[in-house]
VEXKE-497348 format. One line per 10 residues: number of its first residue (from 1); their letters; for each residue x, y negated, z negated of C-alpha. Coordinates in pm, whole numbers, plus 50000, padded with zeros to 5 digits. Layout:
<pts>
NUM	a	X,Y,Z  ...
</pts>
This chain:
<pts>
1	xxxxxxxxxx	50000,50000,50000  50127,49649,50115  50060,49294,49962  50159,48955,50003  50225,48679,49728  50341,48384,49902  50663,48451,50070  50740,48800,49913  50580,49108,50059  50550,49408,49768
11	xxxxxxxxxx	50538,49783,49844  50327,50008,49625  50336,50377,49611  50070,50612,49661  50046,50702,49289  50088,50367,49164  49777,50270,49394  49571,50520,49210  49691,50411,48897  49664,50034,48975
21	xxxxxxxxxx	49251,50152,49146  49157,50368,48835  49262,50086,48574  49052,49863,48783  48732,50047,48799  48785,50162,48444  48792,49736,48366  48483,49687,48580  48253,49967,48433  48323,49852,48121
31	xxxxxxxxxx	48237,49488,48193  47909,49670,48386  47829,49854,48025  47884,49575,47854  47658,49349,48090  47396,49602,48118  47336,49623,47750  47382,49267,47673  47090,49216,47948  46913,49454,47754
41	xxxxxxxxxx	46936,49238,47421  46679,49075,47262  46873,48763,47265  46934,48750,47657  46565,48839,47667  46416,48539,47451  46661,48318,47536  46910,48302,47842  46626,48494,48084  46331,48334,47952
51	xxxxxxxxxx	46188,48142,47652  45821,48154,47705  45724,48106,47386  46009,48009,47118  45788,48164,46822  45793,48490,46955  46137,48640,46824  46075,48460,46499  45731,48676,46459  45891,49026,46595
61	xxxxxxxxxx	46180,48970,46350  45923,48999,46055  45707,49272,46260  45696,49622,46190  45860,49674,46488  46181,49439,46437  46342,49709,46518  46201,49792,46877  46398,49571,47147  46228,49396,47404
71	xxxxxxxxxx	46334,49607,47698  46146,49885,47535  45781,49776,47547  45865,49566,47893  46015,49797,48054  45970,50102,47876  46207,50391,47754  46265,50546,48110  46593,50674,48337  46881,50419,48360
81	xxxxxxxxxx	46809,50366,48722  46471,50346,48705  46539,50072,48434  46743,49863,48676  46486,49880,48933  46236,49723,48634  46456,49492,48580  46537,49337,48936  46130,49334,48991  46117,49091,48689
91	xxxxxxxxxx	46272,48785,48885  45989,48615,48926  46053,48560,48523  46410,48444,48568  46283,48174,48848  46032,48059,48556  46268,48005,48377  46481,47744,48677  46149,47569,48807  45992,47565,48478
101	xxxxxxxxxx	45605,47761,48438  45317,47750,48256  45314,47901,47880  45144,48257,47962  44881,48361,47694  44953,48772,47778  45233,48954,47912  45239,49106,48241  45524,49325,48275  45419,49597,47931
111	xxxxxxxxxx	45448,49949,48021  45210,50195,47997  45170,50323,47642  45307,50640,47748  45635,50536,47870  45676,50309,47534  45457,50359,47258  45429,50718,47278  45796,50775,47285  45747,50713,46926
121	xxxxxxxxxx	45406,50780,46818  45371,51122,46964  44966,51110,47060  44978,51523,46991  45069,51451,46606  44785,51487,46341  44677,51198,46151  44543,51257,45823  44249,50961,45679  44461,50685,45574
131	xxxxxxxxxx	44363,50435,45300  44450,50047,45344  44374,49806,45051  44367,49454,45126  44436,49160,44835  44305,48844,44887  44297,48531,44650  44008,48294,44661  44075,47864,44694  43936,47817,44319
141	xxxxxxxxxx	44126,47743,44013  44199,48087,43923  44303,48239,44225  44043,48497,44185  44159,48819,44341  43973,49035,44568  44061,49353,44630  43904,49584,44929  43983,49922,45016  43903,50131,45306
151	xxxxxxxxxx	43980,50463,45429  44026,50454,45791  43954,50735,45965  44212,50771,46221  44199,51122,46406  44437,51254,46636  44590,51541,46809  44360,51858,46769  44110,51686,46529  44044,51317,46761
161	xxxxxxxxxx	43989,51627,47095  43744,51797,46917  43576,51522,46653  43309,51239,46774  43444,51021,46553  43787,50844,46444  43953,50539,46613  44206,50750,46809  43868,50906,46997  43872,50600,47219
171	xxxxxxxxxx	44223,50714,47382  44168,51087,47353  43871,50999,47591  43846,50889,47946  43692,50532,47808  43734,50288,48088  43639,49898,48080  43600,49572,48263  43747,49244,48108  43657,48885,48258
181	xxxxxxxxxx	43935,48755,48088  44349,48797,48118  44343,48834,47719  44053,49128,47724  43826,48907,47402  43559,49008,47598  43467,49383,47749  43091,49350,47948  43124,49649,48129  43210,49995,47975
191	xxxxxxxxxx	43217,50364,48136  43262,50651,47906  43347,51009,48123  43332,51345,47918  43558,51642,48010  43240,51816,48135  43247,51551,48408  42926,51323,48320  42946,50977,48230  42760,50733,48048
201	xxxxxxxxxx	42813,50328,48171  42700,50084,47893  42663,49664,47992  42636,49376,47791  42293,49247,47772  42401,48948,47698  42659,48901,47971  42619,48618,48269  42731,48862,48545  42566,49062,48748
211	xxxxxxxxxx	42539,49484,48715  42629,49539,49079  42913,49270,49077  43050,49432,48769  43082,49765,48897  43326,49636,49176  43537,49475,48933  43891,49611,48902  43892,49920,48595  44139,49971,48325
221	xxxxxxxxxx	44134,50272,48096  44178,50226,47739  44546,50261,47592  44699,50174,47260  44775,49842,47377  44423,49753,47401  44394,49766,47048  44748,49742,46929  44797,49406,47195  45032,49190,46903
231	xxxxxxxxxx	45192,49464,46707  45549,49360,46875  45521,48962,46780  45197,48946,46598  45142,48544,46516  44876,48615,46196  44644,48391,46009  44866,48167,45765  44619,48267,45485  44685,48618,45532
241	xxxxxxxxxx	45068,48540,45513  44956,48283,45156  44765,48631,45025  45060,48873,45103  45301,48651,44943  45112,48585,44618  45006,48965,44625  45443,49011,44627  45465,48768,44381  45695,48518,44628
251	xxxxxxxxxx	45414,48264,44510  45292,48262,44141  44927,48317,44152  44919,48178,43751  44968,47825,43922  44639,47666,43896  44421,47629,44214  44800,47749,44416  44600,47931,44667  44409,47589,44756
261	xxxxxxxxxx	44763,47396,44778  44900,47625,45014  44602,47630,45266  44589,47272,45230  44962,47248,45344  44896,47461,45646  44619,47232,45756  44824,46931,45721  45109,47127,45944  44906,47232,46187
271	xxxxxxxxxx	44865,46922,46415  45269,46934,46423  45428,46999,46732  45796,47065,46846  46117,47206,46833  46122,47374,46485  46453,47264,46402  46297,46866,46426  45990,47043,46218  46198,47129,45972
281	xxxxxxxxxx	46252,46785,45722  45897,46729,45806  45744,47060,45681  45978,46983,45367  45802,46695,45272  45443,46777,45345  45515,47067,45086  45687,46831,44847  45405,46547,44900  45133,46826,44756
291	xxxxxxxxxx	45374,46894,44468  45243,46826,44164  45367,46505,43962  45532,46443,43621  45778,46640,43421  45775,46997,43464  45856,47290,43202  46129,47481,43313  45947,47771,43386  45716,47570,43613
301	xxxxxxxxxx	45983,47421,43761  46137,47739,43888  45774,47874,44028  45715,47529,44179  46060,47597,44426  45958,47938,44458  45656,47814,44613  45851,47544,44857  46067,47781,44943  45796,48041,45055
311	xxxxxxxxxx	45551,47777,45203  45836,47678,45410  45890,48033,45567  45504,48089,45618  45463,47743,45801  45783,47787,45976  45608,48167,46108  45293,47970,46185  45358,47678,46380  45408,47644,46800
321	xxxxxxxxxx	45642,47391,46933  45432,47371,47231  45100,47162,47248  44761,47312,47228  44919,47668,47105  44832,47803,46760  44802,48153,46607  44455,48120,46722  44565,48132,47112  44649,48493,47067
331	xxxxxxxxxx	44407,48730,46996  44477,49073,46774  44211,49313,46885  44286,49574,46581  44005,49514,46337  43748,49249,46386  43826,48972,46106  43969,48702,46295  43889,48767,46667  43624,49002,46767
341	xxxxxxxxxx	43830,49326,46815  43651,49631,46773  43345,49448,46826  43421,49362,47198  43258,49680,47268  43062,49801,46951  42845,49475,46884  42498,49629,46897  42466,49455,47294  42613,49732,47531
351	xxxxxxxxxx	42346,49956,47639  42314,50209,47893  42010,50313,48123  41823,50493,47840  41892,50150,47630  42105,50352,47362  42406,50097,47224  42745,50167,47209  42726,50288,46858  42732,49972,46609
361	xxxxxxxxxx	42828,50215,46299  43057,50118,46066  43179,50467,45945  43279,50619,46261  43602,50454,46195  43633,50367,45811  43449,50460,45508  43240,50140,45341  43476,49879,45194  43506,49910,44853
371	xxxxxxxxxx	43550,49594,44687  43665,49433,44285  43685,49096,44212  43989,49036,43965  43925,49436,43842  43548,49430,43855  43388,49661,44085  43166,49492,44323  43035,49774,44539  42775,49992,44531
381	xxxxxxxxxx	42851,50352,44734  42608,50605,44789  42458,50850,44537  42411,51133,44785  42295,51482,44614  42503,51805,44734  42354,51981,44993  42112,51665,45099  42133,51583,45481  42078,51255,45593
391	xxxxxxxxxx	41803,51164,45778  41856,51162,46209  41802,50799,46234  42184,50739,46095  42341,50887,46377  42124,50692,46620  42298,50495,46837  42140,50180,46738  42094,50235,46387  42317,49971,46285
401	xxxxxxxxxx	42121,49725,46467  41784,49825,46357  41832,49996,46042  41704,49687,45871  41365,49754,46039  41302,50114,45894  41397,50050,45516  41101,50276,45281  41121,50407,44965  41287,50686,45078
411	xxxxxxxxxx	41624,50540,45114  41601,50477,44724  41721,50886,44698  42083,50809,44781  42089,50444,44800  41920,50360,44462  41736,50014,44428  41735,49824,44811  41799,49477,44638  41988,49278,44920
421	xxxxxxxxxx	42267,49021,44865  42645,48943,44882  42767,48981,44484  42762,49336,44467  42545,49496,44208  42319,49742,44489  42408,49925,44776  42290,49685,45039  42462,49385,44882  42845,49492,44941
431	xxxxxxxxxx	43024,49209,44998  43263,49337,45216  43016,49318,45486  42728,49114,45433  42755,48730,45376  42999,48670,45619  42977,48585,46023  43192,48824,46185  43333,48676,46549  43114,48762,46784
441	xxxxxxxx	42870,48971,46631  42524,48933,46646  42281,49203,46514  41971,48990,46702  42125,49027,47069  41804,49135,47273  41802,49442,47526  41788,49330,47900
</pts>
């Protein structure tokens, strides 16, 4: 081999070539390794690729799945050159990111839930009833504590194939659905197909479109993601962030009316928009303006810093830099508190050609909420007798929506005294459910 370097001429050997080749590919599939997984980073993701929303690695790094990069919901855990085909279709991100775009409310480049999710939850597994108990504190003086438990009843593997019940069903099944929106907060159309072939199509009554237009609409079948949408950066209600703290003791619920303070700070906050790191000095002092005044006791001192220092974190988690974005721009369809969730579909509205509702039934996915107010029972359960069946009207598809209509004295056997209300003290006044509006639900929707 033969090359010149200005005026000299140098003669290389046949081995030294080799050498002088092998060193050189050696150097550049290292630098390609190296490349490949920094690409693959979190931080290349969320920051030199694209930054569509600057909150998003600050809520995944306090997610349950902190751990799970990027790459592996966007792209999925698939062959390597499968992955760099992925990534060289996502350049329509990267030219965002030169020409500038506008804030996107959902992704569009999530996997399937079977090349991501299901790498780790194995959909074959069992899953036992699980019980969840939820601690909230009430804006009084006291910070009155509420406790509610539920027992969710999950089902998988052998149990969700063969059961008709358990919030795994709706995966296990062929359950297809229409959406009018990029988000999916709303679900109008729904088509349910057994393994015997037959299907069953249920419609909103209530919905502005047409029947025939919405059976030409573009289909998705249900995944985990459809449910499970903000598990990787989940931005949460602020109070629900106040609660868990004060339930860890990072805020010291024997601070008079604390609970109060704290949602009065995030109200104050929220208007705020902008770089966080300009946020910062200004989130400082609305928490030191609702401070209280005078000389503290030691004691109080240390719980009142405690508290600034834990306000700061939850407003820092809650706040978007960019203008007309909140926690309330993206929807988390597990549950139905805050956005309608599990009620997009099971609302009491969706009926099919024999008018039967997607089932509005509580229990087909959790026992009732059981519910003490600082250590007080509140609820009421059922006093059923062994052996006693209940009537056929409970598994009626509707019975949720019209159970109110078909109270007698008869209910009174496992029920005891029908005495409505919110406090507790009877069956029918659990205050876990009644009481409250729940988004989007309406138990008066008429039948078309």
């Amino acid at each position: 081999m033969k090359f010149t370097l200005g005026k000299k001429t140098f003669m290389l050997g046949a081995a030294t070539t080799i050498i002088v080749g092998a060193i050189a590919l050696v150097v550049l599939g290292a630098g390609g390794i190296v490349a490949w997984e920094y690409s693959n980073s979190d931080a290349f993701c969320t920051n030199n690729c694209h930054a569509v929303h600057p909150e998003e690695p600050r809520a995944h790094a306090v997610s349950v799945h902190a751990r799970v990069h990027c790459v592996e919901c966007h792209m999925g855990r698939l062959p390597t050159l499968q992955l760099m085909a992925l990534k060289a279709a996502h350049y329509q991100e990267l030219l965002g990111m030169i020409i500038g775009y506008e804030r996107p409310l959902t992704a569009t480049t999530l996997r399937p839930a079977r090349d991501s999710c299901e790498n780790c939850h194995w959909p074959s597994v069992n899953h036992d009833d699980k019980i969840r108990t939820r601690i909230q504190f009430q804006p009084d003086k006291d910070n009155t504590e509420v406790r509610t438990k539920l027992i969710l009843h999950t089902g998988s593997g052998e149990a969700r194939e063969k059961a008709t019940r358990g919030i795994h069903w709706h995966i296990e099944q062929n359950v297809e659905f229409v959406s009018d929106d990029v988000q999916r907060r709303t679900v109008p159309w729904v088509r349910i197909t057994g393994n015997d072939g037959k299907s069953q199509t249920y419609f909103d009554a209530t919905s502005e479109i047409g029947r025939a237009e919405m059976d030409q609409r573009p289909r998705r079948r249900m995944d985990c993601t459809d449910c499970h949408n903000a598990t990787g950066h989940p931005f949460r209600n602020p109070a629900d962030r106040i609660d868990e703290a004060m339930a860890q003791g990072r805020i010291d619920r024997s601070i008079p009316s604390i609970k109060a303070r704290a949602l009065a700070i995030i109200e104050r906050a929220s208007p705020l928009h902008g770089p966080m790191e300009a946020q910062i000095s200004t989130f400082k002092q609305i928490i030191a303006d609702a401070a209280p005044k005078g000389e503290l006791k030691p004691e109080q001192k240390a719980a009142e810093e405690q508290f600034a220092k834990t306000m700061l974190e939850i407003v820092s988690l809650s706040e978007f830099e960019a203008k007309d974005f909140s926690w309330k721009s993206f929807p988390n369809h597990v549950g139905h508190r805050d956005f309608p969730g599990c009620f997009r579909c099971h609302d009491g509205k969706h009926f099919n050609e024999k008018g039967e509702a997607i089932r509005l039934q509580c229990t087909l996915c959790h026992d009732l909420p059981q519910v003490s107010v600082d250590g007080t029972l509140k609820t009421v359960n059922s006093t059923v007798a062994p052996g006693l069946t209940p009537p056929s009207s409970h598994n009626e598809p509707n019975f949720m929506h019209d159970h109110r209509t078909k109270v007698d004295d008869s209910c009174k056997m496992c029920h005891g005294p029908i005495k409505w209300g919110t406090e507790g003290g009877s069956f029918c006044a659990n205050p876990a459910c009644h009481g409250r509006n729940w988004p989007e639900l309406s138990l008066d929707s008429k039948r078309n």
